[in-house]
C-alpha positions in Angstrom: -29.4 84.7 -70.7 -26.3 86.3 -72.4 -22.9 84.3 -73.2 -20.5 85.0 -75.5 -20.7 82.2 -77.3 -23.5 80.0 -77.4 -23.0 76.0 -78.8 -25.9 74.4 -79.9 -25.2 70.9 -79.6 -23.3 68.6 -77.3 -21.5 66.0 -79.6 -17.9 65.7 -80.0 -17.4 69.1 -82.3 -19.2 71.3 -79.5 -17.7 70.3 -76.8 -14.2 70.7 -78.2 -15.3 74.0 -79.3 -16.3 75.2 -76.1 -13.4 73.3 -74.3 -10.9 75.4 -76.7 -12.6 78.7 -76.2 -12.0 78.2 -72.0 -9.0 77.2 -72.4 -7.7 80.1 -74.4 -9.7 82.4 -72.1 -7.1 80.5 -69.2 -3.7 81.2 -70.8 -5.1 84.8 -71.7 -6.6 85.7 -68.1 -9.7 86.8 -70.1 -13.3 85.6 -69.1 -15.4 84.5 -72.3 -19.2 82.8 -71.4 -19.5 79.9 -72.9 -23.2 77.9 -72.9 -23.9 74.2 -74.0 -27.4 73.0 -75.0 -27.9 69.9 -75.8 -31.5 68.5 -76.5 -30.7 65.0 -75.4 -32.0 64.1 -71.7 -27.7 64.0 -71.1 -24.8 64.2 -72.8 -24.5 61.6 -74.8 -27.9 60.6 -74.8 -28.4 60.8 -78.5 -24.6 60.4 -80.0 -23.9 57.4 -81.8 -21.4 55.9 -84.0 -19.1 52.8 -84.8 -16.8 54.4 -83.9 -13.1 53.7 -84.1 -11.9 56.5 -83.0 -8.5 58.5 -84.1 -7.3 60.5 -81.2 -5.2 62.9 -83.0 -7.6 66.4 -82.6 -7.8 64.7 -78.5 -3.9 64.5 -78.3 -4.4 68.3 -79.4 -7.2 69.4 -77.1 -6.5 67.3 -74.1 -2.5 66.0 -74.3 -3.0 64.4 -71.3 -6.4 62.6 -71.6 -4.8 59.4 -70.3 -4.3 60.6 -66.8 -7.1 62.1 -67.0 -9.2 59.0 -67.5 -10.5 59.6 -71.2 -12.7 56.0 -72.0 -10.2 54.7 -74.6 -9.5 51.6 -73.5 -9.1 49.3 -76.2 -6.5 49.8 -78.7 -7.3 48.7 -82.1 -6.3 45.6 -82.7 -6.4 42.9 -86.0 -7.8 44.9 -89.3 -9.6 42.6 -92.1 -11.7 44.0 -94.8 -14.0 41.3 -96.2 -16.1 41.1 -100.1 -19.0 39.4 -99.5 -21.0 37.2 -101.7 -24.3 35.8 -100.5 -22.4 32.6 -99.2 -18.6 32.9 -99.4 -16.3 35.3 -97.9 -12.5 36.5 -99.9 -10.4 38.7 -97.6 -9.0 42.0 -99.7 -6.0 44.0 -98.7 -7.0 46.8 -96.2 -7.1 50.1 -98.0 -4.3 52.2 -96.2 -7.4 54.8 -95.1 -8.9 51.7 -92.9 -5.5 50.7 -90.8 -6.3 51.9 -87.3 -2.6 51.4 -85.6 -3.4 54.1 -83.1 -6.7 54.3 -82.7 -9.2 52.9 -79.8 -12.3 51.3 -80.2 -14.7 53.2 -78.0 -18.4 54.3 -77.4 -18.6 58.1 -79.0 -21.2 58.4 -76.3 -18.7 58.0 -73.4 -16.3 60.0 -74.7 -18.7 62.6 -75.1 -19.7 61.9 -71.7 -16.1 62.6 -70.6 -15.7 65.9 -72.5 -18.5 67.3 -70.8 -16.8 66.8 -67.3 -13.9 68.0 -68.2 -15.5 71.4 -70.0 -17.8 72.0 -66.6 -14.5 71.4 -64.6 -13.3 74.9 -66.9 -16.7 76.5 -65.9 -18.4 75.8 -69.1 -22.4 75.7 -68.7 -24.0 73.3 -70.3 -27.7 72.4 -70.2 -28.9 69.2 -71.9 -32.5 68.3 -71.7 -32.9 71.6 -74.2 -33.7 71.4 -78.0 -32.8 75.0 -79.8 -36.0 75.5 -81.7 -35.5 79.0 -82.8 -32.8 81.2 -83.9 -32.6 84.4 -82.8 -32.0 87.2 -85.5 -31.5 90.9 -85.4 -32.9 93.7 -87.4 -30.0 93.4 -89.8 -30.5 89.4 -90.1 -27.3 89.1 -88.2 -27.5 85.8 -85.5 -28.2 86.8 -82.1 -28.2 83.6 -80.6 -31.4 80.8 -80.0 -34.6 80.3 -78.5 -35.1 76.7 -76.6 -38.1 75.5 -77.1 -41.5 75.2 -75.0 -42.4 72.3 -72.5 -45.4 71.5 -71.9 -47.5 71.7 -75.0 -50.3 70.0 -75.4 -50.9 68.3 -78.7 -53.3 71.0 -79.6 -51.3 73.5 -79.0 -52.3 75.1 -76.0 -49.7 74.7 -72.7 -50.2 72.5 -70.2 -50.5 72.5 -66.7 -46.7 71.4 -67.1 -46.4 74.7 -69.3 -42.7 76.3 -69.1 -41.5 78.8 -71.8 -38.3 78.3 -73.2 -35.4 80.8 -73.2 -33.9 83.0 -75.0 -29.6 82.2 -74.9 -28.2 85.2 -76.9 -24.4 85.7 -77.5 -22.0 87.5 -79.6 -21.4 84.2 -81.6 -23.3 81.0 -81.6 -21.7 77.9 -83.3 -24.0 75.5 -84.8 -22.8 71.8 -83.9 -25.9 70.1 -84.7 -24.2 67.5 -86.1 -26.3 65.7 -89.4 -29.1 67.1 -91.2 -29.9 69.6 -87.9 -33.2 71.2 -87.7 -31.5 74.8 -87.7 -28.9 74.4 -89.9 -31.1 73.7 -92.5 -32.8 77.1 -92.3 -29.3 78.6 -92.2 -28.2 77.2 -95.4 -31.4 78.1 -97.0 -31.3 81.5 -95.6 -27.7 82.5 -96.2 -27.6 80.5 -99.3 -24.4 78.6 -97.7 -24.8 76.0 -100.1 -24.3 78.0 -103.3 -21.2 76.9 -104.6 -21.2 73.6 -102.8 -21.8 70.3 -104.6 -25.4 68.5 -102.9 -25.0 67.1 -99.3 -25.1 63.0 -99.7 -25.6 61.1 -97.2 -26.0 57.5 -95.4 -28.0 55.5 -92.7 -25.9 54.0 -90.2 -27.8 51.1 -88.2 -26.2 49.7 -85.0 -26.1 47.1 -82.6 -24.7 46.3 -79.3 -24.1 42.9 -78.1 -22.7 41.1 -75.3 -21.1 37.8 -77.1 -19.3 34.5 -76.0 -16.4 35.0 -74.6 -14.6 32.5 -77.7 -16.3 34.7 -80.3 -14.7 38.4 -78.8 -11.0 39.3 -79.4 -10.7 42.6 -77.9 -10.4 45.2 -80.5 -10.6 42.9 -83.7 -11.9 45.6 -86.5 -13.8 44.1 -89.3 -15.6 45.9 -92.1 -17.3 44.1 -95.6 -18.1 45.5 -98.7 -20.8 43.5 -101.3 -23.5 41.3 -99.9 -26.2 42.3 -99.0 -26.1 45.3 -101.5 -26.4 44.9 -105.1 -24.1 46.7 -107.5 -25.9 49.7 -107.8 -25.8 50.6 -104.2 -23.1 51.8 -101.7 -23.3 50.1 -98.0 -21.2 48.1 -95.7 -20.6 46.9 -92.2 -18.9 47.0 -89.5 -17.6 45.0 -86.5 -15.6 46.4 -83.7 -15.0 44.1 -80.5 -15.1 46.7 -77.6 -14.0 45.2 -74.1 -15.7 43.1 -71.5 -17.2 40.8 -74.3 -19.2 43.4 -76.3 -19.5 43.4 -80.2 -20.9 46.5 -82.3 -22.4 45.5 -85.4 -23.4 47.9 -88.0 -24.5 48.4 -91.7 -24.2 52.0 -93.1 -26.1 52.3 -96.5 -25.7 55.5 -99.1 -29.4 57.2 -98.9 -28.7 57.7 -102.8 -30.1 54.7 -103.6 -33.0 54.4 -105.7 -35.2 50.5 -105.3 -37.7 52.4 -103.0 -38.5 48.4 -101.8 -34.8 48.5 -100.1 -35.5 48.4 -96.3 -31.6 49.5 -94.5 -33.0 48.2 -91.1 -33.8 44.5 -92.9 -30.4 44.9 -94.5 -28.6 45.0 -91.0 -30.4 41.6 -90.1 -30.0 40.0 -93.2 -26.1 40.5 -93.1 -26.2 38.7 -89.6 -27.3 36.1 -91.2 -24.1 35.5 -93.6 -22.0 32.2 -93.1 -18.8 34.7 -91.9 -21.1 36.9 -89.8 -23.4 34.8 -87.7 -20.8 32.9 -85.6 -19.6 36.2 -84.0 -23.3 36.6 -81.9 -24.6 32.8 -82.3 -25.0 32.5 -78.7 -24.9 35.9 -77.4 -27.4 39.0 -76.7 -28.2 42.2 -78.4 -28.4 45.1 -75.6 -28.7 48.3 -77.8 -30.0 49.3 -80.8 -29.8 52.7 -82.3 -29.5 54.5 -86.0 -28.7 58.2 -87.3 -27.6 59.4 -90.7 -24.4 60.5 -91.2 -22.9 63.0 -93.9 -21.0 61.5 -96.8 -20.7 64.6 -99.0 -17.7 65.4 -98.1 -15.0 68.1 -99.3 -17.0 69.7 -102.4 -20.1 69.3 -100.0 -18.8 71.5 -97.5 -21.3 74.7 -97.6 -19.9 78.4 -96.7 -19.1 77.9 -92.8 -19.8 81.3 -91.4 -22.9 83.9 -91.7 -23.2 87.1 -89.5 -23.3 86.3 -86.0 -22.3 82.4 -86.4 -21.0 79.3 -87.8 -21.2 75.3 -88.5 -18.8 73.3 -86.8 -18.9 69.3 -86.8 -21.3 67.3 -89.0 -23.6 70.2 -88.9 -21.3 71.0 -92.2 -20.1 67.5 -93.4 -16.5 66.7 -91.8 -16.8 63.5 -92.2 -14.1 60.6 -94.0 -15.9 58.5 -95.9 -13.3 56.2 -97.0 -11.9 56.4 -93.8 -15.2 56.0 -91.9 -14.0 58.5 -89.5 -15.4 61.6 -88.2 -15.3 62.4 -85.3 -11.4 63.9 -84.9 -12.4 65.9 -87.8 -15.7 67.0 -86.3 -13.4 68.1 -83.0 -10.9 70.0 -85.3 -13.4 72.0 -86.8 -14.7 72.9 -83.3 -11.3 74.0 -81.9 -10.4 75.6 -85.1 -13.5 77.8 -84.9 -12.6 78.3 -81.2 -9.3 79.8 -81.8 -11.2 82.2 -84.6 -13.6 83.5 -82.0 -11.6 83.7 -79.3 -9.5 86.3 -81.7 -12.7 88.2 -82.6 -14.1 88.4 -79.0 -10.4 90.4 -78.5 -11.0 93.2 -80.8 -12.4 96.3 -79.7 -15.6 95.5 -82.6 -15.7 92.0 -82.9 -16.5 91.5 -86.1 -20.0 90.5 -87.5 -18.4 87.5 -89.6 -15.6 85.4 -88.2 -14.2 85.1 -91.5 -10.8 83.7 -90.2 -12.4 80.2 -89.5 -12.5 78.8 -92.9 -9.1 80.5 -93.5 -7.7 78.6 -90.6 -9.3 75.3 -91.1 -7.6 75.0 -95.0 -4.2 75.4 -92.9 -4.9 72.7 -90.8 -4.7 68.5 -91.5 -8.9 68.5 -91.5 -8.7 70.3 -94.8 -5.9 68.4 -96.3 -7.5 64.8 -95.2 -11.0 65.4 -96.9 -9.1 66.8 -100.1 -7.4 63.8 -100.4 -10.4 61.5 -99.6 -12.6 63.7 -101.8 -12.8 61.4 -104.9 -13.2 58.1 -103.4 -17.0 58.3 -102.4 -18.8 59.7 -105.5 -16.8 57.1 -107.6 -19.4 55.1 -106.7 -21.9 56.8 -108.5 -20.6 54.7 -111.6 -21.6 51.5 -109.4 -19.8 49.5 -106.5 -17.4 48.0 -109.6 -16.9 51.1 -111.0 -16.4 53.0 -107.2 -14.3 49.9 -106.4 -11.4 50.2 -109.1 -11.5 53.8 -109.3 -11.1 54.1 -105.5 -7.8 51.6 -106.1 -6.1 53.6 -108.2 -7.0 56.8 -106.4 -5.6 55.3 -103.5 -2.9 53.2 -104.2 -1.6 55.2 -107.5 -2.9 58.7 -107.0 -2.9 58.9 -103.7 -5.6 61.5 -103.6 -4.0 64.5 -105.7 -5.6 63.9 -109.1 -6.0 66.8 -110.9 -9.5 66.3 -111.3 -12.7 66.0 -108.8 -15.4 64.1 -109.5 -18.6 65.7 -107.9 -22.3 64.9 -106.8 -24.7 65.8 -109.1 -27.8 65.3 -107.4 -29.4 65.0 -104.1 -30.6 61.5 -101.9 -34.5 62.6 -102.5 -34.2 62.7 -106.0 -32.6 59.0 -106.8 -35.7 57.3 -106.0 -37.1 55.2 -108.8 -40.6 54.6 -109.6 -41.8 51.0 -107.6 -43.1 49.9 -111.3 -39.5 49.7 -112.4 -37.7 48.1 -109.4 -37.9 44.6 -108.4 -39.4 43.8 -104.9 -37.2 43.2 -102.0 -37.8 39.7 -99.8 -36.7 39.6 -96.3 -36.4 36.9 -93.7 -38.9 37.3 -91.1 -37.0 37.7 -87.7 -35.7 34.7 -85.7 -35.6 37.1 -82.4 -32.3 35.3 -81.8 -30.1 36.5 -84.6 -32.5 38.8 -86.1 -35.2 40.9 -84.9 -37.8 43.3 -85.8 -37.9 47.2 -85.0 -40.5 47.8 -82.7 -38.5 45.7 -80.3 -35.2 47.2 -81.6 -37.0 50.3 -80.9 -37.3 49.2 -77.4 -33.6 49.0 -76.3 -32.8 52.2 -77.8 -34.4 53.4 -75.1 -37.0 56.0 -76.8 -39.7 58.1 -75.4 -41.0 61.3 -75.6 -43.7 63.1 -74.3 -46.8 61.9 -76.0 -49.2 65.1 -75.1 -47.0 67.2 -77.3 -47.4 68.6 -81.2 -45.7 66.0 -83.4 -42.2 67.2 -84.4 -42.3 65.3 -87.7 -44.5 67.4 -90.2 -45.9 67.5 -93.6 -45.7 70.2 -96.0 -48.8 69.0 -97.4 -51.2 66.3 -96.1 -52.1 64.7 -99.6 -48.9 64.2 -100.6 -47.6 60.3 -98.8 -50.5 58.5 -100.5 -51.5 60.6 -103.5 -47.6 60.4 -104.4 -45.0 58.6 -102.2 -47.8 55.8 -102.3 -48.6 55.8 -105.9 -45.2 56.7 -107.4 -42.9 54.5 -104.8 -45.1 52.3 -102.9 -44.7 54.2 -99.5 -41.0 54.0 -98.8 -40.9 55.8 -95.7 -42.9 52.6 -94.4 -39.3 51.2 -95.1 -36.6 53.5 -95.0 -37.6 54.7 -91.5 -35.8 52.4 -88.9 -38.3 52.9 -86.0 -41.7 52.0 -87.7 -42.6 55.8 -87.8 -44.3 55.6 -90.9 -47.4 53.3 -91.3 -49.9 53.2 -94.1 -53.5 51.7 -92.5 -56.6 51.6 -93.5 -58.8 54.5 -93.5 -62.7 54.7 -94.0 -63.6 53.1 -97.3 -60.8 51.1 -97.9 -58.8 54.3 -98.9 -55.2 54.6 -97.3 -53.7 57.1 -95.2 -50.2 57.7 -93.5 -50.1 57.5 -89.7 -46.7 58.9 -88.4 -45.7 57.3 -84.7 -43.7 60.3 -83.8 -43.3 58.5 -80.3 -41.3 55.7 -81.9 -38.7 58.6 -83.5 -34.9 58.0 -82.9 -33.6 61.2 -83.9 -31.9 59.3 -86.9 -33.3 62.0 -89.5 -33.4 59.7 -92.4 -37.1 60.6 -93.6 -36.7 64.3 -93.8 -33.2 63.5 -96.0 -35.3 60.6 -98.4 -38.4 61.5 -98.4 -39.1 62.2 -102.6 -41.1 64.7 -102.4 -39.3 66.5 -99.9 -42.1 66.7 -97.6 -41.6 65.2 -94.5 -39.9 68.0 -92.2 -38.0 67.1 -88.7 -38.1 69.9 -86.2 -36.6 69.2 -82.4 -39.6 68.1 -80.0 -39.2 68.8 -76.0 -35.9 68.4 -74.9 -34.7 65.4 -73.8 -37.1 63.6 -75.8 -35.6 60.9 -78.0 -33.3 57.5 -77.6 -30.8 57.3 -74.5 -28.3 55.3 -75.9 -26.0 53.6 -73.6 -22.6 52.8 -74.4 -23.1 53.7 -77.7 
């Protein structure tokens, strides 16, 4: 099948890429082909975030979204930012990043839901239910577009009676909106050496839960975030609470994956901080009725890899738009997608279209995007010198500097490689779950929603068999048993007492966190058959 442009990904960035391009192709009178593929089982299926959402790249895209019945409906309301200890509480000012005057607390999934009616209403195709696999190159090693991948392949192997081949989508340009730690945009870094002059990708696991609370305990768009307990002072997390409408809470806890007690567990973390005096009251009473987890890209600015090769580009978290201090990413993530819109659109026009749209990343350090994460880019790797030392610095940055210091601090190192040895960290204790306030994952696994195809090849690999227990076991004490939030990764008993990894790729939610942490780099995440994964709801 042959499109124009092909969009690998149906999150926030693609969509408002593809929504741009038809939109252009209007007011011109020009037809462009524009394809969607999305390897959720629906749109939305596998997006997930806090989210408080800034409408500002929507007002652009979309100006009248309200008539058109865009799900924002619940305007950000009271803003508190909280220091925990383990038993007290002390309210802080609210950095000027966090205030949310304008902005809706939503479910990124809905919205993303809505974005896809309103690009099939411009005659946009878009397919979810299909997992790019392969990318498509030329002789010359330009991008000729992707492969989807087989369904119906056994676990051996060999198809199926179920057997379908996948397709080949080729187009002129494809734009890589992925979103964190994709399975192909890895291979494009690597392979076009995108991240030459780019400081290491960081990033974080974000942990979330929806609940349906007392109606006392929910004050319709009350935005809460903490900073402190239950990290120590080496490691960067925090939570959130947003109060959505009809009685629902989202809790999170989003922890830096640069930490480095291989005993920390991020999934115990999110239960333990239920458990804090100013915390517990809010669900005391109520139900959880989701659960989900991805990672999310913290890098930001000096992490932002060369955007374009020959016959493509990364748009959206695929190349690390993200806020940090503004925990915000998704109207950056649509910027970037309707700013490489507009640069294609102008390619497709000329006579040649170029092999490299060269005039995205020229355009995007015009727009607010690029301003925004130059301003912000200081704040996160601050905390490299500890949360005291991230804490003050980020103060004067923000208050004094105001983000234009004539200096940038950098990240010198990737996630893999903070990892200490397990003989010089101190075991973590955690509560075991109450299943009132707290709960374990397999059940948490439940409500995401997961499945996948069991009679297919495993789509989380090892480089090298040996390598969990003759090193992650040894070295770290197994911390994929622990840093995975579905109960992937499970060290049993093998003949002889000996142990062995087993890996429950049907339990995976797509978060990504093991082929980021993993020490040894070993562990690699490819896409399984579409539509495989969680099916988040109102998430």
């Amino acid at each position: 099948m042959t499109y124009d442009v092909v969009i690998v990904g149906g999150g926030p960035s693609g969509l408002a890429a593809a929504i741009r391009l038809k939109q252009l192709a209007n007011e011109s009178g020009r037809e462009i082909g524009v394809c969607v593929i999305e390897k959720g089982s629906e749109i939305g299926a596998h997006i997930m975030s806090g989210a408080v959402f800034e409408p500002r790249a929507l007002n652009e895209l979309i100006p009248d979204w309200k008539d058109k019945g865009a799900p924002l409906n619940t305007p950000a309301g009271d803003d508190s930012f909280l220091f925990l200890t383990e038993t007290k509480s002390i309210r802080l000012p609210t950095p000027p990043q966090m205030h949310n005057h304008g902005n809706y607390v939503i479910s990124l999934g809905n919205l993303c839901r809505w974005l896809a009616t309103q690009a099939e209403e411009l005659g946009i195709e878009i397919y979810p239910g299909f997992a790019a696999a392969e990318i498509l190159y030329d002789e010359s090693g330009r991008v000729l577009g992707v492969a989807t991948g087989n369904m119906g392949v056994g676990k051996d192997g060999e198809p199926t009676a179920e057997f379908q081949p996948g397709v080949e989508l080729r187009a002129t340009y494809t734009l890589f909106a992925e979103g964190c730690r994709g399975s192909l945009t890895k291979t494009l870094l690597k392979r076009f050496e995108l991240t030459k002059e780019a400081d290491p990708q960081t990033y974080g696991i974000g942990i979330k839960e929806l609940w349906e609370v007392k109606p006392e305990n929910h004050k319709a768009g009350k935005v809460t975030h903490t900073a402190g307990w239950p990290m120590d002072s080496k490691t960067y997390g925090g939570s959130f609470l947003y109060h959505l409408e009809d009685n629902q809470v989202v809790v999170g806890f989003v922890i830096g994956l640069d930490y480095e007690n291989p005993y920390l567990n991020p999934f115990e973390e999110l239960q333990r901080f239920k458990t804090h005096p100013a915390i517990r009251g809010t669900f005391e009473g109520g139900r959880r009725i989701a659960y989900g987890a991805r990672a999310i890209v913290e890098g930001g600015y000096q992490s932002i890899p060369k955007l374009t090769f020959p016959g493509g580009a990364l748009i959206g978290d695929a190349a690390g738009f993200l806020n940090v201090p503004k925990i915000k990413g998704s109207h950056t993530a649509m910027k970037s997608g309707m700013t490489a819109a507009e640069a294609v659109f102008d390619a497709l026009a000329q006579e040649t279209p170029p092999a490299e749209v060269t005039a995205y990343p020229e355009r995007l350090k015009k727009t607010w995007l690029w301003d925004e994460l130059f301003t912000a880019r200081n704040i996160r790797p601050s905390f490299h010198w500890g949360f005291l030392g991230g804490f003050l610095y980020s103060a004067i940055d923000t208050f004094f500097l105001r983000g234009r210091a004539p200096w940038t601090l950098h990240h010198r190192r990737p996630d893999h490689a903070a990892l200490k040895p397990a003989k010089d960290c101190t075991p973590i204790s955690y509560p075991k779950p109450d299943g009132k306030l707290t709960f374990d994952r397999l059940s948490s696994v439940f409500i995401s929603n997961t499945n996948h195809e069991e009679n297919q090849p495993a789509h989380l690999t090892l480089k090298n068999a040996s390598v969990p227990v003759n090193v992650n076991l040894a070295v770290f004490d197994g911390p994929e048993a622990r840093f995975c939030p579905a109960s992937v990764y499970e060290f049993v008993e093998a003949e002889g007492g000996a142990k062995r990894l087993q890996i429950n790729a049907q339990n995976c939610v797509h978060c990504k966190t093991c082929d980021i942490k993993d020490p040894t780099q070993n562990i690699n995440w490819v896409v399984p058959e579409g539509g495989g994964g969680p099916n988040y709801p109102n998430m």
